[in-house]
C-alpha positions as CSV (number, residue, x, y, z in Angstrom):
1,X,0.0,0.0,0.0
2,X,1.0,3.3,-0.6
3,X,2.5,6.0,2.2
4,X,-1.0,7.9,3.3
5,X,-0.2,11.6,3.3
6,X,1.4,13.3,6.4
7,X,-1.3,15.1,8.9
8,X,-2.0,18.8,7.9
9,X,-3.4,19.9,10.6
10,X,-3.7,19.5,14.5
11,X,-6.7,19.3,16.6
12,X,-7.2,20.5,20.0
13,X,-10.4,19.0,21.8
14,X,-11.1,19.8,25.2
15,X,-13.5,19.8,28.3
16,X,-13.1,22.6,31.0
17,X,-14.3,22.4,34.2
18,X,-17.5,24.7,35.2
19,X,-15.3,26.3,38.0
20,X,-13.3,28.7,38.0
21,X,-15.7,30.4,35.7
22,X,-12.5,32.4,34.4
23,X,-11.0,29.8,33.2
24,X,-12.9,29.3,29.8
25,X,-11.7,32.8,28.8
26,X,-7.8,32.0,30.2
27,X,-7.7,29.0,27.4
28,X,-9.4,31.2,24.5
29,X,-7.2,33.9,25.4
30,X,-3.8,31.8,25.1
31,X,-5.5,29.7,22.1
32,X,-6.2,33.5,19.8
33,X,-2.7,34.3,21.1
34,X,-1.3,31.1,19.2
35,X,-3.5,31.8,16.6
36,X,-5.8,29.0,16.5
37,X,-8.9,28.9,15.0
38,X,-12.2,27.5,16.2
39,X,-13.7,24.7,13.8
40,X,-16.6,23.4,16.7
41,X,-16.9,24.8,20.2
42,X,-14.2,22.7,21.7
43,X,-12.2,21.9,18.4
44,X,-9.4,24.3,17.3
45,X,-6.9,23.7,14.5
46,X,-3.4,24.7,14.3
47,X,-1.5,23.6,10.7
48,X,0.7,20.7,11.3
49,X,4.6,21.9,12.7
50,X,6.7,21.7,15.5
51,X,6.4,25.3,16.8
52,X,2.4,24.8,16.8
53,X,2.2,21.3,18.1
54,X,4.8,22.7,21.3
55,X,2.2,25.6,21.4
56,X,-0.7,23.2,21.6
57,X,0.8,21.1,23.9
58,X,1.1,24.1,26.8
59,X,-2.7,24.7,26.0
60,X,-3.9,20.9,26.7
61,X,-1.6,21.0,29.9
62,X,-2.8,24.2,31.0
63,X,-6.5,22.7,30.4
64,X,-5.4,19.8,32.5
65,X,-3.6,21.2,35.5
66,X,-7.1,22.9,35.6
67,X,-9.3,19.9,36.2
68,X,-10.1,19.6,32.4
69,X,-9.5,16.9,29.6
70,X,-7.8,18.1,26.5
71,X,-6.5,15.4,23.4
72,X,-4.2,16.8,20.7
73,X,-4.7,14.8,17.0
74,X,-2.8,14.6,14.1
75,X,-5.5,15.3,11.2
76,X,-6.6,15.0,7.5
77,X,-9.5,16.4,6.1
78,X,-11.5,13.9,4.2
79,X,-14.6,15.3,3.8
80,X,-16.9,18.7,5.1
81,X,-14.3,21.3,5.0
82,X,-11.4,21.1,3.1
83,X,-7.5,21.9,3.6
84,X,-8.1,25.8,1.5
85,X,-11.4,26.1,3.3
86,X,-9.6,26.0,6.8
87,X,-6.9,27.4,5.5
88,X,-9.3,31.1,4.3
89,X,-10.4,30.7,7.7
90,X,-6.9,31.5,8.7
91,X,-6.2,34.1,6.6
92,X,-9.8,35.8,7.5
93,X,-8.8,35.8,10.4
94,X,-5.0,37.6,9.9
95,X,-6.4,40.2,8.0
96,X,-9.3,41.1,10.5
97,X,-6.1,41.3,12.5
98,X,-4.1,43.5,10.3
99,X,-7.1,46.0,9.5
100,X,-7.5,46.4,13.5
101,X,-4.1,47.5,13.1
102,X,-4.3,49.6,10.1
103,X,-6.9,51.7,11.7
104,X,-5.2,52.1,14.7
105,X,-2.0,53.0,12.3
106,X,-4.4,55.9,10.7
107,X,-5.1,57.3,13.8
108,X,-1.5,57.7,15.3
109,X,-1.1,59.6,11.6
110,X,-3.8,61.9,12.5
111,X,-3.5,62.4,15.8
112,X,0.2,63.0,14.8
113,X,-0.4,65.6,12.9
114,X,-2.2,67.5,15.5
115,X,0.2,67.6,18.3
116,X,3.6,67.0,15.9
117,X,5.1,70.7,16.5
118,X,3.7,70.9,19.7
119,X,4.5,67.8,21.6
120,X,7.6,66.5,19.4
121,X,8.1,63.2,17.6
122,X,8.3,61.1,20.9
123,X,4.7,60.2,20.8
124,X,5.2,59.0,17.3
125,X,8.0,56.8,18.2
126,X,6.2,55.3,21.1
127,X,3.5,54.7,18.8
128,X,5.4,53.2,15.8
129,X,7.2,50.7,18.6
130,X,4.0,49.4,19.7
131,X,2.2,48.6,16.3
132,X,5.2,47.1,15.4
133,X,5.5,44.9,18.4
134,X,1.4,43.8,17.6
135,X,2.3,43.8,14.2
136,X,5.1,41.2,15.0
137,X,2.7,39.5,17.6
138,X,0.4,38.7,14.5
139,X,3.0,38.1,12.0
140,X,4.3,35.1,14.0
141,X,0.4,33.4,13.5
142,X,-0.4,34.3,10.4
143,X,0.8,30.9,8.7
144,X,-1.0,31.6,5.6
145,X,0.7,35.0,4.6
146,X,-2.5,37.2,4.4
147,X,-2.6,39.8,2.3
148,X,-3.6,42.7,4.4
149,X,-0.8,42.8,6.1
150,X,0.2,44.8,2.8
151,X,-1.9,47.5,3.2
152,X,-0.7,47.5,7.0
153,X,3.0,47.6,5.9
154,X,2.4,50.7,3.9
155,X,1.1,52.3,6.6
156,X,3.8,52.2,9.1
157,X,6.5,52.9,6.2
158,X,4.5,56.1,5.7
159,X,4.6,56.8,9.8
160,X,8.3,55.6,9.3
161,X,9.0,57.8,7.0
162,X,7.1,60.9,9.4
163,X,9.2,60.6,12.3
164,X,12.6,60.7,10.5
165,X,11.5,63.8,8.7
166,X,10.5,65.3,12.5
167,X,14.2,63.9,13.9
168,X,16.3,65.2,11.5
169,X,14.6,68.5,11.9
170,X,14.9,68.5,15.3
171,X,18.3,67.6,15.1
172,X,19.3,70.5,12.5
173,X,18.0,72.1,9.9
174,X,17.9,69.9,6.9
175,X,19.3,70.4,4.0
176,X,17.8,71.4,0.5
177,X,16.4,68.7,-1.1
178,X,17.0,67.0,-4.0
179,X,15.1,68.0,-7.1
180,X,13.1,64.2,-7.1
181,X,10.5,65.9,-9.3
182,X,12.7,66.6,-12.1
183,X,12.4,63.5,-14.5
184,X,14.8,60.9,-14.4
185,X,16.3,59.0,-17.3
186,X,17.9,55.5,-17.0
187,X,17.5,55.4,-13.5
188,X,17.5,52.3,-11.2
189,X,14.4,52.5,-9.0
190,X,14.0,50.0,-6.0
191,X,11.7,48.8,-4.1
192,X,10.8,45.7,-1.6
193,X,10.4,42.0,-3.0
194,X,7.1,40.5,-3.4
195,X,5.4,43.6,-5.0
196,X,1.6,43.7,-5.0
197,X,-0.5,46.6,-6.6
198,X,0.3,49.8,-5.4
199,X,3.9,48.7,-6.3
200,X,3.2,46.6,-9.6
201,X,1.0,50.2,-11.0
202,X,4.0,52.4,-9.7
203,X,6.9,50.7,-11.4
204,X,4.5,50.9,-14.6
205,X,3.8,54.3,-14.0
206,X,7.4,55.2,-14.0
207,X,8.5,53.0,-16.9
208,X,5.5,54.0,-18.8
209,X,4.8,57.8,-17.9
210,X,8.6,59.1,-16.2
211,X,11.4,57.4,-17.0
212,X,10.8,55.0,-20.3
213,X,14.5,53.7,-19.5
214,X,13.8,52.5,-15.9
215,X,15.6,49.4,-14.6
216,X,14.0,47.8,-11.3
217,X,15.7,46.3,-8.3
218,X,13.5,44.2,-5.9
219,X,15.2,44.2,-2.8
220,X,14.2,42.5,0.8
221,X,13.6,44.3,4.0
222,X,11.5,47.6,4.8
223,X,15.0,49.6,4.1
224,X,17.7,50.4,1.2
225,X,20.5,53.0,1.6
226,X,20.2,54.3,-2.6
227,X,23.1,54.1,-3.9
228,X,24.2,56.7,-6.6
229,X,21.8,56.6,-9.7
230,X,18.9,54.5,-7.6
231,X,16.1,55.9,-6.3
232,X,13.4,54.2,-3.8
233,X,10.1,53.6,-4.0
234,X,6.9,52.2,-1.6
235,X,9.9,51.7,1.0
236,X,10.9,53.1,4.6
237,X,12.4,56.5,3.8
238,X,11.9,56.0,-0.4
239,X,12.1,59.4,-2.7
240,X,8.7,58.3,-3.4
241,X,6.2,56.5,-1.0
242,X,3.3,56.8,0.8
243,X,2.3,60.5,2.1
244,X,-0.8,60.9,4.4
245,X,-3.5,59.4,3.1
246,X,-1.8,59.0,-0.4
247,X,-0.7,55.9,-1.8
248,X,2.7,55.5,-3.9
249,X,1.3,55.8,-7.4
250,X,-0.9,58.7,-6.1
251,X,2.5,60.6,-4.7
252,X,3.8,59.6,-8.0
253,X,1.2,61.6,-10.2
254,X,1.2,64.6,-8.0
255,X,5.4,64.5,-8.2
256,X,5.2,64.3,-11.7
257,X,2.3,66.4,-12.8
258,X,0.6,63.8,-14.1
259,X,-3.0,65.0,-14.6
260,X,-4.2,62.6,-17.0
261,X,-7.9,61.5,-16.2
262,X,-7.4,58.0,-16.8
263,X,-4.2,58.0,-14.5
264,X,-6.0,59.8,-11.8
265,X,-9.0,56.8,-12.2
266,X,-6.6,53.9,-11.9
267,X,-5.2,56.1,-9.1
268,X,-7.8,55.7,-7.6
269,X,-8.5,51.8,-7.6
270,X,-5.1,51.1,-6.3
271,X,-5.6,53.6,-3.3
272,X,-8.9,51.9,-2.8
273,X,-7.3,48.2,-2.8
274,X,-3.7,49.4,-1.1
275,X,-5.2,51.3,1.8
276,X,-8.7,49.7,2.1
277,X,-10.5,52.3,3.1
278,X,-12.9,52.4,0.3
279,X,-12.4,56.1,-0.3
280,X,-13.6,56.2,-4.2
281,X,-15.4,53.2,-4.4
282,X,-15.2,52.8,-8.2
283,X,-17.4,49.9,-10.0
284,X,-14.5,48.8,-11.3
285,X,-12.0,48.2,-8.2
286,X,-13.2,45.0,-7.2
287,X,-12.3,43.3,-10.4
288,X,-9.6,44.8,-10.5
289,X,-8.5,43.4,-7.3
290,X,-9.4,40.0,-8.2
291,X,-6.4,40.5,-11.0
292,X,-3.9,41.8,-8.6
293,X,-4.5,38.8,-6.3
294,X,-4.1,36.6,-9.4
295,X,-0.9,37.7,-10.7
296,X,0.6,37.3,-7.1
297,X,-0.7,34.4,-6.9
298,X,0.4,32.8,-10.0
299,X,3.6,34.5,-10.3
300,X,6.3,33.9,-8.2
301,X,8.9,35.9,-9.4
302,X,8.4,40.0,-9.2
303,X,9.5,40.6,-12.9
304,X,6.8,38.3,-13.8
305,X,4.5,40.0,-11.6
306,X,5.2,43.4,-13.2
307,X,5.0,42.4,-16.8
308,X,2.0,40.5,-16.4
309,X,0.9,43.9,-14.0
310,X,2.0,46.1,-16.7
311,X,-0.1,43.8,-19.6
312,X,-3.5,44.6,-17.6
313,X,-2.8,48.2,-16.6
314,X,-1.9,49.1,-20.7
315,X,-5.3,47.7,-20.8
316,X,-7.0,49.4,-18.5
317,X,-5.7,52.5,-19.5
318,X,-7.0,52.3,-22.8
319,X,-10.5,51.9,-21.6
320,X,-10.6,54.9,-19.5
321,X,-8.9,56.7,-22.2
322,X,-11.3,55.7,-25.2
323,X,-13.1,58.2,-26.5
324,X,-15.7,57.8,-30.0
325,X,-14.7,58.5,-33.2
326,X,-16.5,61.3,-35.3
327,X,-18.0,58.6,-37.2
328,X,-18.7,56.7,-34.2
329,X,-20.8,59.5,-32.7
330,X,-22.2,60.1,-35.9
331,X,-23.9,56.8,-36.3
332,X,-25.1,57.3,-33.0
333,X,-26.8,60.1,-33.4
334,X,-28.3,59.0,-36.5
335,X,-28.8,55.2,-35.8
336,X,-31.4,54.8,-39.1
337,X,-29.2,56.5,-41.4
338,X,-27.5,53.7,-43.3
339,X,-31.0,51.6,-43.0
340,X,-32.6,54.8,-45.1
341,X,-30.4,54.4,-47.9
């Protein structure tokens, strides 16, 4: 017979004592904090590893120094739900986590704001440490890479990026800046790996629309010291990333001058899917989205991402640019005409 398949997942099953009455919410707190997810009352899954099975086991001892019975199993789904159904219930899950964080990431910016110049960047910095800390709390569960942690990421680069600008200026005056709006040629722009689509419609926004000889480095981390020639983009302290409530590509147009209608509506559907705040709801957005997700998903490598990116944003592009011929509009105005002759 042939080898069966190893386990996916582990199950937790337990029975808790009615007394102490706190003790129902102890276990549920220390199973969310592993980041286990409920499939029955007393069932929670955990995909099969050796971190989660140790973390499981410290749950069904806790559960049984308290009176309780707990069993831990080794499972296959065979029928019911399967592996990517409990698997979206993971991810779900993350994200509800991530947006939590997001809006508590948009606040800190406003409240920022408000009581910057007044009250210094120390508030800021307290601030930053602690989303990253929950942010780091949530990254360690979420075993299905989820993809509103993007949206998330952005977030704190553009808080990043707010508190350097209010150190260095407390620490000195700064210096003039470099002319970034001027349009580059042949320049190397960098950004992080595993770009999704505020950073797939920027880097065809730049090779399209501001520098046609643009080369593209994908580089791990939230950081990049440019080197001479390189500029940064959608990155802690990048020439170009997020400002406020703007998304990259957005900073990108206003940078640029880029007033085109069509580049201000796709603007618009990457701020809505980047930042998630449904700020222009456009009709198109959601399928748009559905793309993006797609192209991550099928393509592993980011050059394949951005041509395949760059293939459906020419697209687009077209459509909101299309405009009716004179003989088009003709015939529409006259819809019997050729039938008359």
């Amino acid at each position: 017979m042939a080898e069966s398949s190893p386990a996916r997942w582990l199950l937790l099953l337990h029975q808790l004592p009615m007394q102490p009455a706190y003790l129902r919410v102890k276990v549920w707190r220390h199973l969310q904090r592993i980041g286990a997810i409920s499939l029955k009352n007393s069932a929670w899954v955990l995909p099969a590893n050796e971190d989660t099975r140790e973390d499981l086991q410290w749950v069904a001892q806790e559960v049984a120094r308290s009176g309780g019975e707990a069993s831990m199993l080794e499972a296959r789904l065979l029928e019911g739900l399967d592996d990517e159904a409990v698997a979206a219930l993971f991810i779900a899950a993350r994200d509800a986590d991530y947006h939590a964080l997001a809006e508590e990431a948009r606040e800190l910016e406003r409240e920022t704001r408000r009581t910057l110049r007044k009250e210094g960047p120390q508030a800021l910095s307290a601030g930053l440490a602690r989303l990253r800390r929950r942010l780091d709390e949530v990254a360690r569960i979420d075993f299905f890479n989820a993809s509103g942690r993007e949206t998330l990421d952005g977030l704190l680069g553009g808080l990043d990026e707010m508190l350097a600008r209010a150190l260095r200026k407390e620490a000195s005056p700064a210096p003039a800046p470099a002319d970034v709006t001027a349009s580059p040629r042949g320049a190397t722009w960098v950004t992080r790996k595993g770009i999704h689509v505020d950073r797939m419609a920027s880097a065809w926004l730049i090779r399209r629309f501001i520098d046609p000889d643009a080369r593209f480095r994908f580089v791990p981390g939230r950081s990049h010291a440019a080197s001479p020639g390189e500029l940064r983009f959608d990155m802690f302290e990048g020439e170009y990333t997020h400002e406020g409530e703007s998304c990259t590509f957005e900073v990108l147009l206003q940078r640029f001058g880029l007033r085109d209608g069509a580049l201000v509506a796709l603007s618009e559907m990457v701020h809505d899917i980047d930042l998630k705040d449904a700020k222009f709801g456009r009709p198109e957005t959601a399928g748009f989205e559905r793309l993006v997700a797609g192209i991550a998903l099928n393509n592993p490598t980011d050059e394949e991402r951005l041509a395949r990116a760059s293939a459906v944003l020419d697209d687009l592009y077209a459509i909101f640019t299309q405009k009716p011929t004179r003989d088009t509009r003709a015939r529409a105005s006259h819809p019997n005409k050729e039938d008359s002759r």
